[in-house]
C-alpha positions as a printed NumPy array, in Angstrom:
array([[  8.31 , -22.715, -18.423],
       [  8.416, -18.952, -19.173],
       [  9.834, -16.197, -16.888],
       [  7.54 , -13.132, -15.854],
       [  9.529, -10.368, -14.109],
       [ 11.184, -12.402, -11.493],
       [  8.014, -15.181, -11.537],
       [  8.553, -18.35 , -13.669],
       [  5.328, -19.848, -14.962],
       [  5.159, -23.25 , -15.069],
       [  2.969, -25.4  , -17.872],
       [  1.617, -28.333, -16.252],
       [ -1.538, -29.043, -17.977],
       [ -4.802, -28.506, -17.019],
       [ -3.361, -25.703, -14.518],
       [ -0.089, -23.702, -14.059],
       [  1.786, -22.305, -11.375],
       [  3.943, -19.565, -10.665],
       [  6.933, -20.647,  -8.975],
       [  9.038, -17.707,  -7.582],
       [ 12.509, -16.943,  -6.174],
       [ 12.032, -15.541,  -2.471],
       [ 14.587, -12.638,  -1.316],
       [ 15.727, -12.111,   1.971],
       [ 15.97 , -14.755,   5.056],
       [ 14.113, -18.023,   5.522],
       [ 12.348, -16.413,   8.776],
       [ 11.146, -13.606,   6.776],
       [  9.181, -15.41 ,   3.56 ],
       [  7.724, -17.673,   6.196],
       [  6.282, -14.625,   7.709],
       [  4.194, -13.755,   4.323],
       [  3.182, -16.944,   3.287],
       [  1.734, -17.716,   6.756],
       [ -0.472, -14.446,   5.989],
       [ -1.504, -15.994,   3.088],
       [ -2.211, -19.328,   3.774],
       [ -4.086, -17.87 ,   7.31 ],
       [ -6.   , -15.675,   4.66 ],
       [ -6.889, -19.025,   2.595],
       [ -7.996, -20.878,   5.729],
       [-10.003, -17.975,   6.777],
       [-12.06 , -18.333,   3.643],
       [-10.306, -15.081,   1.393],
       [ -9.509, -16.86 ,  -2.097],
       [ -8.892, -13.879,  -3.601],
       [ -5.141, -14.564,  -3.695],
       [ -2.777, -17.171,  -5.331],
       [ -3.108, -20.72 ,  -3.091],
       [ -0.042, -21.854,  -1.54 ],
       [  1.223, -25.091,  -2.913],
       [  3.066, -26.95 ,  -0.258],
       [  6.009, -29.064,  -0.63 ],
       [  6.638, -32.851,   0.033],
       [  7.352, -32.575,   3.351],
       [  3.898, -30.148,   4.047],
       [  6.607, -26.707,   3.95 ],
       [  5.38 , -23.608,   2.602],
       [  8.931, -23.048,   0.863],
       [ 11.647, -25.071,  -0.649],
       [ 15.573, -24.473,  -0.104],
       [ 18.1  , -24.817,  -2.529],
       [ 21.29 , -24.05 ,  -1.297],
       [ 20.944, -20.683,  -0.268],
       [ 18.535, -20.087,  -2.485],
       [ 14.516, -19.874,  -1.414],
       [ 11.664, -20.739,  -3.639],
       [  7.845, -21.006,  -3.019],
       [  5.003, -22.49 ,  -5.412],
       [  1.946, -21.231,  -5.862],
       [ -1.653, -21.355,  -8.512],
       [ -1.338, -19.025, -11.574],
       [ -3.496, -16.5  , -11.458],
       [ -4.165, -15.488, -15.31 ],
       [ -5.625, -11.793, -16.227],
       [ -4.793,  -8.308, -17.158],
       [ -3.789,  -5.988, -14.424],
       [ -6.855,  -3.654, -13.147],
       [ -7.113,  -0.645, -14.897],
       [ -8.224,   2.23 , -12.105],
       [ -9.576,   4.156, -14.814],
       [-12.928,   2.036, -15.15 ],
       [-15.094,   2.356, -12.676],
       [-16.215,  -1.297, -12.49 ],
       [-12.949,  -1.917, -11.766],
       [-12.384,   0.344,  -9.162],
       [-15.806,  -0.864,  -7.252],
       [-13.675,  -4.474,  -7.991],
       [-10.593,  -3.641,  -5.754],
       [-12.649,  -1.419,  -2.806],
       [-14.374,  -4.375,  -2.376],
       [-11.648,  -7.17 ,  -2.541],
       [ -9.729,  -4.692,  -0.3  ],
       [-12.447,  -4.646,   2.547],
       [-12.784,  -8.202,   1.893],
       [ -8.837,  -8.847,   2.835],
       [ -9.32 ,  -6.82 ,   5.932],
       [-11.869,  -8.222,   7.442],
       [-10.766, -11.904,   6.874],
       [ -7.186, -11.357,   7.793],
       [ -7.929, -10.111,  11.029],
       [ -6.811, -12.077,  14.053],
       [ -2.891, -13.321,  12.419],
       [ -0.794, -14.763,  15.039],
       [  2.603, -15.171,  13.587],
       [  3.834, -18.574,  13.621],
       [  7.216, -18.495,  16.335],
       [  9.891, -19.359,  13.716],
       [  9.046, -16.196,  11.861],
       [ 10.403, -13.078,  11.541],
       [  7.41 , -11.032,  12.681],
       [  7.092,  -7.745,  10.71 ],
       [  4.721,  -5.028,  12.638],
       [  4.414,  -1.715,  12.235],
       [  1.456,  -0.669,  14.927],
       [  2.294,   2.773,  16.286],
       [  5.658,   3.647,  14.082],
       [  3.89 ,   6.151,  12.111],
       [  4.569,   9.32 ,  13.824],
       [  8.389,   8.465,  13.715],
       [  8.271,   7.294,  10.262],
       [  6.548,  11.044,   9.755],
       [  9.512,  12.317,  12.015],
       [ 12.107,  11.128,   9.122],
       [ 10.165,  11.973,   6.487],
       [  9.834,  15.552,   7.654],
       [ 13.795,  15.794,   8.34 ],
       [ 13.963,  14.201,   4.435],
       [ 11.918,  17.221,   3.361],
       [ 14.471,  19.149,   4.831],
       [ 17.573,  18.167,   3.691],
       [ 15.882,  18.041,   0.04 ],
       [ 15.102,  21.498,   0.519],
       [ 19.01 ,  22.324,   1.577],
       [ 19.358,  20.76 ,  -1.464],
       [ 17.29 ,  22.175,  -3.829],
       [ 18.763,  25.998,  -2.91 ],
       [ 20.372,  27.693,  -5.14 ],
       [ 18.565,  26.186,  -7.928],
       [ 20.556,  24.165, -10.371],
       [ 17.594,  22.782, -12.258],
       [ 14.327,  23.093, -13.339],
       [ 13.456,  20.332, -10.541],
       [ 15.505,  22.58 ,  -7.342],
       [ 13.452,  25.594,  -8.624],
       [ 10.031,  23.747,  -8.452],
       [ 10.78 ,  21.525,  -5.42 ],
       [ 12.023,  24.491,  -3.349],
       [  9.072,  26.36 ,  -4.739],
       [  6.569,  23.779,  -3.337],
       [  8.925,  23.154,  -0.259],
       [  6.945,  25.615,   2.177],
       [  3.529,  24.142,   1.844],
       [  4.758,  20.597,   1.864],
       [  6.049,  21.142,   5.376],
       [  3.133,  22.504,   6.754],
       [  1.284,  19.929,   5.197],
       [  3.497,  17.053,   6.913],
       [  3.106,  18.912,  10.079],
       [ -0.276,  18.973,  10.325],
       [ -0.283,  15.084,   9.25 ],
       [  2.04 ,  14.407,  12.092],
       [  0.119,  16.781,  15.108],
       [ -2.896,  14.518,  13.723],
       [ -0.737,  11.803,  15.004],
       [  0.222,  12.598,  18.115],
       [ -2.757,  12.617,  20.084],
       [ -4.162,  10.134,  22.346],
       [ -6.642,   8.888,  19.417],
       [ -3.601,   7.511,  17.641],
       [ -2.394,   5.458,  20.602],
       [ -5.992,   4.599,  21.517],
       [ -6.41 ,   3.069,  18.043],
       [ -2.974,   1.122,  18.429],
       [ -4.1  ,  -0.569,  21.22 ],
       [ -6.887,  -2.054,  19.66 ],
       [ -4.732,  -2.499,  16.263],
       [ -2.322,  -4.949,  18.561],
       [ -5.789,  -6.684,  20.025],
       [ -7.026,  -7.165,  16.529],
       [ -3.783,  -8.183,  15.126],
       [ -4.565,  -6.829,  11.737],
       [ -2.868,  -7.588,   7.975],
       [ -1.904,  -4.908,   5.597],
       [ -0.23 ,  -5.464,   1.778],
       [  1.206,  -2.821,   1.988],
       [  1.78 ,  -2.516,  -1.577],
       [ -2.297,  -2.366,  -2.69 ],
       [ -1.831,  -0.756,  -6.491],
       [ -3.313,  -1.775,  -9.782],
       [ -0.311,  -3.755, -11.191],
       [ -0.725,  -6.31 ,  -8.203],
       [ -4.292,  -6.658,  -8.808],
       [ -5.56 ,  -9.19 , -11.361],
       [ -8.791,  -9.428, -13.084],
       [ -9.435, -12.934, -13.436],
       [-12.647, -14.855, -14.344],
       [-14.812, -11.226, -13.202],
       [-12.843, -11.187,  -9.844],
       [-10.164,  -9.409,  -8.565],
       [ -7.298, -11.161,  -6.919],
       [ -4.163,  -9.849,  -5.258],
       [ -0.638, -10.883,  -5.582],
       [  2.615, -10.412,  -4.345],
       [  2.871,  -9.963,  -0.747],
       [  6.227,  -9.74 ,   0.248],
       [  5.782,  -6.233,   1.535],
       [  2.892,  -7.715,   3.682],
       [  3.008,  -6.61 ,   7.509],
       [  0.968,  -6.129,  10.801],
       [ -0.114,  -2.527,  10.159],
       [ -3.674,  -0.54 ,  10.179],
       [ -5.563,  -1.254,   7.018],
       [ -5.863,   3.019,   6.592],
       [ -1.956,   2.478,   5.38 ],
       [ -3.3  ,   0.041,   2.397],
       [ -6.78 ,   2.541,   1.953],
       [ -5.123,   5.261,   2.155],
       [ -2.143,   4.244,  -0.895],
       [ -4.945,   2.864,  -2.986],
       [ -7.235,   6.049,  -2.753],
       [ -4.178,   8.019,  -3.823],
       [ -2.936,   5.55 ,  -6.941],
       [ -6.863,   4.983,  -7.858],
       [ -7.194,   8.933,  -9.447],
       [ -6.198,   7.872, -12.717],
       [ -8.187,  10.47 , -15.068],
       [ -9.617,  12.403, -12.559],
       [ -7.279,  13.666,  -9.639],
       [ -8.481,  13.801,  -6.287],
       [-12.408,  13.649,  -8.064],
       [-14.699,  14.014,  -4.688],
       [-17.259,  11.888,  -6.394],
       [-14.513,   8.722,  -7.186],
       [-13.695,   9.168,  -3.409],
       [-16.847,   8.961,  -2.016],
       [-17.444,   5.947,  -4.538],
       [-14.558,   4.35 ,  -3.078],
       [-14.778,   4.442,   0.445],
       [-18.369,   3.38 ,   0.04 ],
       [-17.648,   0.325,  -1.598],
       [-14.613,  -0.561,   0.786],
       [-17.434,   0.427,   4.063],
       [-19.86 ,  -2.285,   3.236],
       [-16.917,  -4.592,   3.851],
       [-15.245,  -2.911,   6.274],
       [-16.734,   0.054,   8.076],
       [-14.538,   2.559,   9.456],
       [-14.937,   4.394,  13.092],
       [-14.699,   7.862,  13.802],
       [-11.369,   7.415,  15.133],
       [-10.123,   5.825,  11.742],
       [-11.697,   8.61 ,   9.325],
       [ -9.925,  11.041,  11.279],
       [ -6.446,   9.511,  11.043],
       [ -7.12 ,   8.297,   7.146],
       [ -7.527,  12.   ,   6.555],
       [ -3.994,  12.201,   8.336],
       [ -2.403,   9.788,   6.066],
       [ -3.587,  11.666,   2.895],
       [ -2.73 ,  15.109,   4.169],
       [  0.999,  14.416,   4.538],
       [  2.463,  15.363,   1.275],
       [  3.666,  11.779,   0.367],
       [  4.319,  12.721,  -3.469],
       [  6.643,  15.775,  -2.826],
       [  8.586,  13.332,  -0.708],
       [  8.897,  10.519,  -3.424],
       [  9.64 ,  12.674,  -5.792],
       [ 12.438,  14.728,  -3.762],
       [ 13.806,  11.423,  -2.886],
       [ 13.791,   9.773,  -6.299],
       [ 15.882,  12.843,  -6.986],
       [ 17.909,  13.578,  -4.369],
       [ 18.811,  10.936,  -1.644],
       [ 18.142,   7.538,  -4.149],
       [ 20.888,   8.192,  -5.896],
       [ 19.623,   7.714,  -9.511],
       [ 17.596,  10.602, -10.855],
       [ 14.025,   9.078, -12.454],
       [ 13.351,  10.32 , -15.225],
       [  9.043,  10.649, -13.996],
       [ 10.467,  12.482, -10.705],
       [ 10.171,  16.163, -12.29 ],
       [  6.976,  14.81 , -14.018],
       [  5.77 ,  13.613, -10.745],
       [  6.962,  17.102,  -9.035],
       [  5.317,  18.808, -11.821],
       [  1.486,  17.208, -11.537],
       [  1.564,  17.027,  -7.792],
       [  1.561,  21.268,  -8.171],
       [ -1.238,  20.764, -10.981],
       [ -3.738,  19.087,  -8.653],
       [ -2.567,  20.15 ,  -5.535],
       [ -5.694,  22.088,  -4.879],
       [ -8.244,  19.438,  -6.339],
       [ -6.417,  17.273,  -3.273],
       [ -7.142,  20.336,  -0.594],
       [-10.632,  20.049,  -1.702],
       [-10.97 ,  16.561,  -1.25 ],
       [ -9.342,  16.823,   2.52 ],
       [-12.136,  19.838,   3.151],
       [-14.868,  17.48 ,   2.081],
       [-14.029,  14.761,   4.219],
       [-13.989,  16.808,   7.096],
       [-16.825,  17.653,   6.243],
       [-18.04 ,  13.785,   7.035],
       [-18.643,  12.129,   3.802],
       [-16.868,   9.026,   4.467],
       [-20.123,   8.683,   7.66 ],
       [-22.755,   9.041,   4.627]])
């Protein structure tokens, strides 16, 4: 047995497992495997199978400890920066929301759903931006003069992301969210996607939750501009791909564009380095190519207004 991050892979000839240390309560990990094994049942094998204990469970206790068993999935993470690759996840990410439509939550769960919380989640963000920008005055640092430079803009930015969320076409779409009972990752980036065998599969889902799928296209459209920033032609490639699978209406291209308008890596990097309480050492970095390409990602908003996610 070898240890991986916090996985331990087991050897047992011909096929290994990864058996993993759950954090967190028992009524929460039974939440996320029951999203996986209801993805498994509903024919999506693109993840790591569930392998239940003696007694049928989906976890074993040790004490206080939790631990669950699953299939090793062996491969290199994807690398966003090849376009076969890319094509790879748009299409396994369609894939997982289709089939993991329809999750009921077993009753000794600890649901986790997030339907209609974005506009307060925007609300705190906002007042973050804010008290960064109290912050940043006076400029100690490189990073206060930058981040209070960019400050302005970032606002507006988050405002108009928010007034996109306000109107009735957000709570329209909720409704139908909590009739559809949808499954997002949450956490949809290259280093959780494997390339195994010519197929992509995904792992770790303990940030899994009952959320629009626009939350997971939206993070993986933003992570996926590896070489090219914000390129209009890797965008429409993209949301092709992820359309055969899983075509989006009218009402969800207009709030997508919401989610990538708000000015999500100002805010990470403000946070890393003001409310975390450790300083990253990438956070000025981050600060620094957000202003680089900020325009390359105005572009891409005009174009999709435009109506190239409908061609």
């Amino acid at each position: 047995m070898t240890t991986h991050k916090n996985v331990n892979k087991v050897f047992t000839p011909p096929m290994n497992y990864a058996l993993k240390r759950a954090k967190g309560k028992p009524e929460s990990l039974l939440f996320y495997l029951s999203a996986m094994e209801y993805l498994w049942q509903k024919g999506f094998h693109h993840i790591s199978r569930i392998c239940r204990n003696q007694e049928g469970g989906l976890y074993v206790a040790e004490g206080e400890e939790l631990y669950f068993l699953t299939e090793w999935i062996e491969g290199p993470c994807l690398d966003f920066s090849q376009s076969e690759q890319l094509d790879l996840a748009a299409d396994v990410l369609g894939s997982f929301h289709r089939q993991g439509a329809g999750f009921i939550p077993p009753a000794d769960c600890l649901p986790r759903n997030d339907i209609g919380r974005w506009p307060d989640k925007w609300q705190l963000r906002i007042m973050d931006l804010k008290i960064m920008g109290s912050l940043s005055r006076g400029g100690k640092n490189d990073f206060d003069h930058l981040f209070h430079q960019m400050l302005p803009q970032g606002l507006r930015d988050a405002e108009q992301s928010l007034s996109m969320l306000q109107g009735g076409e957000y709570r329209s779409y909720c409704r139908t969210l909590e009739e559809r009972k949808p499954l997002c990752h949450r956490d949809f980036v290259y280093h959780n996607l494997i390339l195994h065998q010519g197929e992509v599969f995904i792992i770790d889902f303990e940030y899994c939750v009952q959320d629009s799928p626009l939350v997971d296209l939206a993070r993986f459209l933003r992570t996926s501009f590896v070489e090219q920033p914000w390129e209009i032609k890797t965008g429409e490639r993209i949301l092709a791909r992820y359309q055969d699978q899983a075509p989006l209406s009218p009402a969800e291209q207009t709030l997508l564009l919401a989610l990538l308008v708000f000015p999500h890596e100002l805010w990470r990097a403000g946070h890393n380095w003001y409310l975390s309480g450790q300083r990253k050492k990438n956070a000025y970095q981050l600060l620094c190519c957000y202003g680089e390409i900020y325009h390359r990602k105005v572009q891409f908003w005009r174009k999709m207004e435009q109506g190239f996610l409908s061609l």
